[in-house]
C-alpha positions in Angstrom: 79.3 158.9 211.9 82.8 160.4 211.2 85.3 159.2 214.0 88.2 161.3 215.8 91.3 159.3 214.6 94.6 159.8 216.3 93.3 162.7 218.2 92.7 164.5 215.4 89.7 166.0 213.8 88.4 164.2 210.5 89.7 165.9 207.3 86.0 166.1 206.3 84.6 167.9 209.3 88.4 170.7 210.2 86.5 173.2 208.8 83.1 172.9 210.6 85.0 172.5 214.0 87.3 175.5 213.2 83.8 177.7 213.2 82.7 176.2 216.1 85.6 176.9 218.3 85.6 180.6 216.8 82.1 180.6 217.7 82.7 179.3 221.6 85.2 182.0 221.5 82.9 184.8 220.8 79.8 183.7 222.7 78.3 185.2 226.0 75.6 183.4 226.7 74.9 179.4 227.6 77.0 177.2 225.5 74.8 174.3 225.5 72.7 176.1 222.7 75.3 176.1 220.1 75.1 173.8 217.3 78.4 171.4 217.2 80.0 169.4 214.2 78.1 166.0 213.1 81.3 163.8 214.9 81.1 165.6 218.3 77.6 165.4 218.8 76.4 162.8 221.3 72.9 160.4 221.1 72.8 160.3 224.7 70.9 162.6 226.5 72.4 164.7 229.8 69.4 163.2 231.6 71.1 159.7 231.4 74.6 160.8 232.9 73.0 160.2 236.5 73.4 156.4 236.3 77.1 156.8 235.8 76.8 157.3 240.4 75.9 153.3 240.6 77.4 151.3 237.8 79.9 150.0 240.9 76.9 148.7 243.2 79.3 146.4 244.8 81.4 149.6 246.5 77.8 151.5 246.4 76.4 149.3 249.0 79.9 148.1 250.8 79.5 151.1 253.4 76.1 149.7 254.7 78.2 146.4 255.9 80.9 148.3 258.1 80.3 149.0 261.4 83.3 151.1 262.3 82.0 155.1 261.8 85.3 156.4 260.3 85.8 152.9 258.2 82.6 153.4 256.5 82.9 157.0 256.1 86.6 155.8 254.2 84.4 153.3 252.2 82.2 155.9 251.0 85.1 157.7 249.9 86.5 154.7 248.1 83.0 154.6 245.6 83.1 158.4 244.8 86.7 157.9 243.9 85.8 154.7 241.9 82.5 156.8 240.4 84.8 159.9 238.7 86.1 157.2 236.0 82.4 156.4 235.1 81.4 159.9 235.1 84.0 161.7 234.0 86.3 159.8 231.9 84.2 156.7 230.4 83.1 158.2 227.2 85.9 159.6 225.6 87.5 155.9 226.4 84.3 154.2 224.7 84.1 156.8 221.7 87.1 158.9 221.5 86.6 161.9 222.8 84.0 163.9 225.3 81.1 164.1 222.8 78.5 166.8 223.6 75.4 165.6 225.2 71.7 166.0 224.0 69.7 168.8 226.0 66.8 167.3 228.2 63.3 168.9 227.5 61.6 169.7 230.6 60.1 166.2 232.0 62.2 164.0 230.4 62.7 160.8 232.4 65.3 157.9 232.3 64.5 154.9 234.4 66.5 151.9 235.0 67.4 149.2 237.7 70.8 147.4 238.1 69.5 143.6 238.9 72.7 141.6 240.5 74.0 139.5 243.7 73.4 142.7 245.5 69.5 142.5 244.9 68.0 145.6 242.7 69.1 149.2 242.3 66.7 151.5 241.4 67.5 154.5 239.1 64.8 157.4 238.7 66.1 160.6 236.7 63.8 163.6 235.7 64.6 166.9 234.2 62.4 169.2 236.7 64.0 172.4 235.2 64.5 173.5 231.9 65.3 177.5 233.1 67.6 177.0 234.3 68.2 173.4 233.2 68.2 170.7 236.3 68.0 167.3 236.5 67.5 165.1 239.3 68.4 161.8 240.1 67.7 159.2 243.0 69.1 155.5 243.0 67.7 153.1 246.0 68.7 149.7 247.1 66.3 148.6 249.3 68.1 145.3 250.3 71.1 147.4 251.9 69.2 150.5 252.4 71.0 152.8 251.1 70.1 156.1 249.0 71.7 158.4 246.9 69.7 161.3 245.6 70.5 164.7 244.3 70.3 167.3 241.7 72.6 169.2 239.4 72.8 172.3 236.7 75.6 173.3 234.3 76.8 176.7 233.8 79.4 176.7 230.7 81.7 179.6 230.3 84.7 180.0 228.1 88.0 181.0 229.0 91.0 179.3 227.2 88.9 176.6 227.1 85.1 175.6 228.4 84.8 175.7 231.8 81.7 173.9 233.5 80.5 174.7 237.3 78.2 172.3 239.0 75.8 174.0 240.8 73.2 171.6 243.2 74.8 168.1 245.5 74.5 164.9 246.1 73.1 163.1 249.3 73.6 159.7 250.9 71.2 157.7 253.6 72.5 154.4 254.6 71.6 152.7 257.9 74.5 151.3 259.3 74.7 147.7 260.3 72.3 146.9 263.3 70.9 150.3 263.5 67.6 151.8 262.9 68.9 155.6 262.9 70.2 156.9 259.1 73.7 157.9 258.6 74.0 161.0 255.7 76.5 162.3 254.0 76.2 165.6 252.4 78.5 165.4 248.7 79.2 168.4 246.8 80.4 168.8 242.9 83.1 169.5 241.1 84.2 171.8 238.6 84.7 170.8 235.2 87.1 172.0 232.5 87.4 170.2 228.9 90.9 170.1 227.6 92.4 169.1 224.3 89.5 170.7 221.8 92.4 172.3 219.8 92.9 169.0 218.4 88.9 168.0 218.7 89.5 165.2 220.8 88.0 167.0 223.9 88.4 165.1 227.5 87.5 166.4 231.1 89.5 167.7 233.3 88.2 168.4 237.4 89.4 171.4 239.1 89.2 172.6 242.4 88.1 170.4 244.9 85.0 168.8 246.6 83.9 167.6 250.3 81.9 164.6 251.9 80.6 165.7 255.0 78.8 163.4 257.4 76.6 163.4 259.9 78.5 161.1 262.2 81.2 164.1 261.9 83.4 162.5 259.2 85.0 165.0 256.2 86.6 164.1 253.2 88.4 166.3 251.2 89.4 165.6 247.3 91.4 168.2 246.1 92.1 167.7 241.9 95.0 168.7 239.8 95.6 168.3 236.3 98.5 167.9 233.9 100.6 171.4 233.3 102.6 172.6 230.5 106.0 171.2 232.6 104.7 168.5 234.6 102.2 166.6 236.2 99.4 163.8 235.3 95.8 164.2 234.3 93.6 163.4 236.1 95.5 163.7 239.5 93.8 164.1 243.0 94.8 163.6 246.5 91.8 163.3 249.5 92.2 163.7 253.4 89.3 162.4 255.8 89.1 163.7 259.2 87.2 164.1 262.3 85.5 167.4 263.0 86.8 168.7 266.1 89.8 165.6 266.0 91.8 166.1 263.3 92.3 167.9 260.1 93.2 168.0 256.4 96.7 168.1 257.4 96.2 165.9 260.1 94.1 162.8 258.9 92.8 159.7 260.0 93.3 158.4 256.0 94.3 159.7 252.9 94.4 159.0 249.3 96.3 160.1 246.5 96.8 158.6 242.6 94.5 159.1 239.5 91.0 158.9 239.6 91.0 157.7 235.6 94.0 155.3 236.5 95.1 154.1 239.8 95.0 155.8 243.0 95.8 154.1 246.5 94.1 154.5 249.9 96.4 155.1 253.3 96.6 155.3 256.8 97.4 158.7 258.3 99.2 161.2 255.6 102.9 161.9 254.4 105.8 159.5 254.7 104.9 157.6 258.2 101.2 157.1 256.0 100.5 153.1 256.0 99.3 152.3 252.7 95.7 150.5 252.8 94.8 149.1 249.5 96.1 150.6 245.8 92.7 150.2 242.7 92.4 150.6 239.3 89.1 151.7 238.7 88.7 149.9 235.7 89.0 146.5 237.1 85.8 147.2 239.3 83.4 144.9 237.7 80.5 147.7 236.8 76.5 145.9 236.8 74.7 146.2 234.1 72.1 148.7 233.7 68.6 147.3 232.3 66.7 149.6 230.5 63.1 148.9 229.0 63.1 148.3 225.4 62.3 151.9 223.2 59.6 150.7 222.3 57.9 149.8 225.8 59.2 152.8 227.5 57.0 156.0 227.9 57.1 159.1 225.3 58.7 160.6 227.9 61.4 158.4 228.7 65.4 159.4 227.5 65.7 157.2 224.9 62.1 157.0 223.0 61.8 160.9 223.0 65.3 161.4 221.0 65.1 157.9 219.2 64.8 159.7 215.5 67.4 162.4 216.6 70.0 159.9 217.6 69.7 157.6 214.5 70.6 160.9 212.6 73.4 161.7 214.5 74.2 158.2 213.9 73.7 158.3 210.4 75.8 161.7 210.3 72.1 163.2 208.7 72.3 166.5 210.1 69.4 168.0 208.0 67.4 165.2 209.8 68.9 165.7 213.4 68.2 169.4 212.9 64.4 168.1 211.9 63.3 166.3 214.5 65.6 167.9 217.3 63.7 171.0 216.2 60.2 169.1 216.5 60.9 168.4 220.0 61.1 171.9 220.7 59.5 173.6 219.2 56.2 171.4 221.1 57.8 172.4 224.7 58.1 175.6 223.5 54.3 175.9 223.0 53.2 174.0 226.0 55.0 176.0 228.4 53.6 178.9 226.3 50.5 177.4 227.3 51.0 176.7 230.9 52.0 180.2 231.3 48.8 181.8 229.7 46.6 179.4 232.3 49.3 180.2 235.1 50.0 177.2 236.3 53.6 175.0 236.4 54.6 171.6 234.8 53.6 169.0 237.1 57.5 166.5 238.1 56.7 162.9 238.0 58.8 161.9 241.1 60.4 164.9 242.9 59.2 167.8 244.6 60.4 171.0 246.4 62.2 169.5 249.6 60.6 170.5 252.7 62.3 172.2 255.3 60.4 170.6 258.3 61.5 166.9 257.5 64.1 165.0 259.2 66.2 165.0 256.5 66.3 168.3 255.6 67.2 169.3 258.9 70.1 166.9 258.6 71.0 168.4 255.4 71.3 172.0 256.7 73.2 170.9 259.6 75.8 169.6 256.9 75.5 172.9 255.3 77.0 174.6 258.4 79.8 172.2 258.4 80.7 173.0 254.7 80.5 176.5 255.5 82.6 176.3 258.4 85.4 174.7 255.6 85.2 178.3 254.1 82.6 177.9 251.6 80.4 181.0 252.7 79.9 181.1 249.1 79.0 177.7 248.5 76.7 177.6 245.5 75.8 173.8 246.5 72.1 175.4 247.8 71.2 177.8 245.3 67.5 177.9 244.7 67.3 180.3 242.6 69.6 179.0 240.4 68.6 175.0 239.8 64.6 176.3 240.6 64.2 175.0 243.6 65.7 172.6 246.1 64.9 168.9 244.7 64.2 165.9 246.5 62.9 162.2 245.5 59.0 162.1 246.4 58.1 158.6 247.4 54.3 159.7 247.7 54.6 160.5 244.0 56.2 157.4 243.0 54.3 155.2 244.4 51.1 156.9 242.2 53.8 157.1 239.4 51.9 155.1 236.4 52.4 155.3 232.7 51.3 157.2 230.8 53.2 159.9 232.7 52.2 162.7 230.8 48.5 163.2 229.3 50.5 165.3 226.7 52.1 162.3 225.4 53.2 162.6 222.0 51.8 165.7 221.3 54.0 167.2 223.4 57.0 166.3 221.8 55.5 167.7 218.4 54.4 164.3 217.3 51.0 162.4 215.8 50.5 158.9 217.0 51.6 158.2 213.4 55.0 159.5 213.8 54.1 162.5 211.8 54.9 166.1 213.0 52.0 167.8 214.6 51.2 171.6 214.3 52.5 172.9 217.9 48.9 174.7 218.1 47.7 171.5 218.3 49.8 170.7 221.6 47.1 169.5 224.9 47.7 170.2 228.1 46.2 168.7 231.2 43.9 171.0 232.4 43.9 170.1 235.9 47.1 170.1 236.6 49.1 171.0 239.5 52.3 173.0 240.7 54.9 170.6 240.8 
């Protein structure tokens, strides 16, 4: 596959990305349809982008160890910060540039676990929307019992450049040390912008700004700035934590300021009289290693089976042949939600389910909702049914009956024989007794 040298795009491929930037340009509707240049595209799926919340399990589980409320709230502000390098910055470090990722197909899975001295970490991530497209994602250690779980669209827009809002949130449950009652915090998203695709060499940028609200009455603030045409340094951010009721962004118990992508340091109170805590470099946080079953083991469902023959095309900078089998793929879940629609009845999610407004958590979770509101978020687009289908939670009643095959599709429904050979879409199964998921 072509490479992005210098920040420049490849003399072979100017023309190609010169169309596709006109193209961005003049297009209304969801940018994730259009067809990019061979050396942009991505073999990784969007679905896979949840792991990037865990990859630091040594600052994911340090919160459950500290008994101090407003420490451990400042400990659960540390990971996030540590976590925007992995999500936000690690590819176009690894391969360049921001590369554009594959589109999951409705009920596409990726499964993983990171296995170290902190004892297993469990990643589950299933697209349960496709209209609007949704993934979800929950990771669990069990040995510090801790959760994170949460749910996320995309909406792309273009303006200058591509601009990306994150519509859903994250939430964390950890137990603190010595108690039996769950501590949550309620994270929301930020918005995205990519910079530099003049030169096609595209990176992310954050805008705006995000909370972390918890229900031991902690708030975090991260407010982000980027580089301007004068001054300033990509990737910038400062963060305030308070007290509801006993302080305020101006007024905090700790704050933080620095590069998320670089170095950022971690202080006592705010502004000159600030003590300063600790100063990290997120890139000296030893990240675990996430194991992944073997392609050929995993489910037809799974990430990284499904678009195994579309990736070694992109690889192979065979666009004919990515066009082939990406097309293959769809053109099946096109038909079978043809299908379900003509015998009424809705894809059935492996692991995740409508949340439930009566349990414990959820009532939790909309007390946090207040509190974000009360921040001047009326317009919060953080709970937004109709717009991620639903509002998604981890079922552990469905996991625990979770079995391969996950699917009686199988194959079939990603428009293949059990040959490898493309099946007729008409010939796509269904599963009859299926349920509403």
């Amino acid at each position: 596959m072509p490479e992005v040298e210098g920040g420049a795009v490849p003399s072979q491929s100017k023309g190609s990305w010169s169309s596709f930037l006109k193209s961005i340009a003049s297009f209304n509707g969801d940018l994730s349809s259009l067809t990019a240049p061979a050396f942009i595209l991505s073999t990784q799926s969007l679905v896979e982008f949840s792991a990037y919340w865990a990859e630091n399990t040594s600052l994911f589980v340090a919160p459950t160890q500290e008994r101090d409320p407003a420490k451990r709230a400042l400990l659960v502000l540390k990971w996030l910060l540590n976590t925007l390098k992995q999500q936000y910055c690690s590819r176009s470090e690894k391969l360049g540039s921001e590369k554009k990722p594959l589109n999951p197909f409705l009920g596409e899975l990726f499964l993983g676990s990171w296995d170290d001295e902190f004892g297993q970490t469990r990643l589950v991530s299933e697209q349960v929307s496709h209209h609007p497209p949704v993934t979800a994602y929950c990771i669990t250690n069990d040995k510090y019992r801790i959760r994170l779980q949460g749910y996320n669209g995309q909406k792309a827009s273009f303006s200058r450049t591509i601009h990306v809002k994150q519509i859903g949130h994250a939430l964390l449950t950890l137990y603190p040390p010595g108690s039996d009652k769950p501590e949550t915090y309620l994270i929301t998203l930020p918005a995205l912008h990519i910079e530099n695709l003049i030169y096609g060499a595209p990176f992310v940028e954050l805008g705006k700004f995000i909370h972390i609200v918890s229900s031991s009455g902690y708030i975090s603030k991260i407010d982000f700035a980027g580089r301007g045409w004068l001054s300033g340094k990509k990737n910038s951010f400062t963060a305030a934590l308070w007290k509801e009721g006993e302080g305020s962004e101006k007024n905090p118990i700790f704050s933080a300021d620095g590069q998320w992508s670089e170095t950022f340091t971690l202080k006592e109170g705010e502004g000159k009289r600030a003590k300063e805590i600790a100063t990290f470099t997120p890139s000296d946080v030893k990240l675990a290693k996430l194991n992944v079953a073997p392609t050929e083991e995993q489910d037809v469902f799974e990430s990284r089976r499904a678009w195994s023959n579309v990736a070694r095309s992109i690889e192979k900078g065979d666009m004919d042949a990515t066009s082939h089998f990406k097309s293959r793929i769809e053109n099946a879940q096109r038909a079978l939600r043809k299908k379900e629609q003509d015998e009424k009845r809705e894809w059935e999610r492996v692991f995740f389910s409508q949340a439930n407004p009566k349990d414990e958590l959820e009532v939790t979770f909309q007390n946090l909702v207040k509190v974000i509101t009360n921040q001047g978020l009326s317009s919060w687009e953080g709970i937004a049914p109709d717009k991620t289908a639903g509002v998604w939670r981890f079922d552990d009643q469905k996991a625990d009956r979770a079995k391969k095959p996950f699917h009686q599709e199988g194959l079939l429904a990603l428009g293949e024989n059990p040959d490898g050979t493309s099946a007729p879409v008409s010939r796509v199964s269904t599963n009859q007794n299926a349920k509403a998921g």
